[in-house]
C-alpha positions in Angstrom: 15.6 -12.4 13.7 17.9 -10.7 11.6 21.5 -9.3 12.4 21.8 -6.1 12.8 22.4 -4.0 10.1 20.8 -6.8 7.9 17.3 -6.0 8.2 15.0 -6.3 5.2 14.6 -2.7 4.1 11.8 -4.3 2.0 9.8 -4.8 5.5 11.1 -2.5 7.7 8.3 0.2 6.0 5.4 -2.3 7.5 7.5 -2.7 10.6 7.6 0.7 12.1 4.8 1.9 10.2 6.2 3.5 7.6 3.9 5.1 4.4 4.7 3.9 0.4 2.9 4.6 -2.4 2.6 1.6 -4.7 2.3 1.8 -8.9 0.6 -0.3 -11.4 -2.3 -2.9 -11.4 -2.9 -4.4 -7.8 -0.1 -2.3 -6.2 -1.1 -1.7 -2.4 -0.3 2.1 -0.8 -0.6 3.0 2.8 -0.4 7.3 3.2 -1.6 8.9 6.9 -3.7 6.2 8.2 -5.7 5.0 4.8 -4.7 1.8 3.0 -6.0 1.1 -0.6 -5.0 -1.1 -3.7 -5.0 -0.4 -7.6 -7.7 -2.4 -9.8 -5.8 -5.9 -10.1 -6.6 -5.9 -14.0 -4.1 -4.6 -16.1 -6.3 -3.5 -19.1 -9.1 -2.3 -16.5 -6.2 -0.1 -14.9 -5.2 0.8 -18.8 -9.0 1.9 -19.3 -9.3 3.7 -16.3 -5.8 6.1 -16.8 -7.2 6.3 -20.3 -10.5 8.0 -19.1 -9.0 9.9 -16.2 -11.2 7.7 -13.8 -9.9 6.6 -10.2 -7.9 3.7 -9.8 -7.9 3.1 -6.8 -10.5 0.2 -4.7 -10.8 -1.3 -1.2 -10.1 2.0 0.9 -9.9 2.0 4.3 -8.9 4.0 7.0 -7.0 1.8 9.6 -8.0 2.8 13.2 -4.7 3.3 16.0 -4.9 0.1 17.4 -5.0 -1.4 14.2 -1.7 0.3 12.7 -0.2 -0.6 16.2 -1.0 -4.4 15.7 0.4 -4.4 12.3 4.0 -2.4 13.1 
């Protein structure tokens, strides 16, 4: 356990639930409930922002319980 005032602000987003958006190849996000991650490959995630496509893969909406467990 940490000292107070010496938290990791890194984790302290997963800990109390917190959103982030996350930027790049294989970057992971987590906005109002959903959770999804970037296309790992870099020149996949190139193509796609070249064409306009999505970039985003592996959506999922997390239920209550399961955004309890993980805070």
């Amino acid at each position: 356990m940490a000292k107070p005032g010496r938290e990791s602000r890194h984790n302290l987003k997963y800990w109390t639930d917190g959103e982030w958006l996350g930027f790049g190849p294989g970057a992971h996000s987590t906005l109002a409930g959903a959770r999804w991650a970037n296309v790992a490959s870099a020149g996949d995630y190139v193509s796609r922002v070249a064409a306009g496509l999505p970039l985003e893969t592996d959506r999922r909406n997390l239920t209550a319980e399961e955004r309890w467990q993980e805070a």
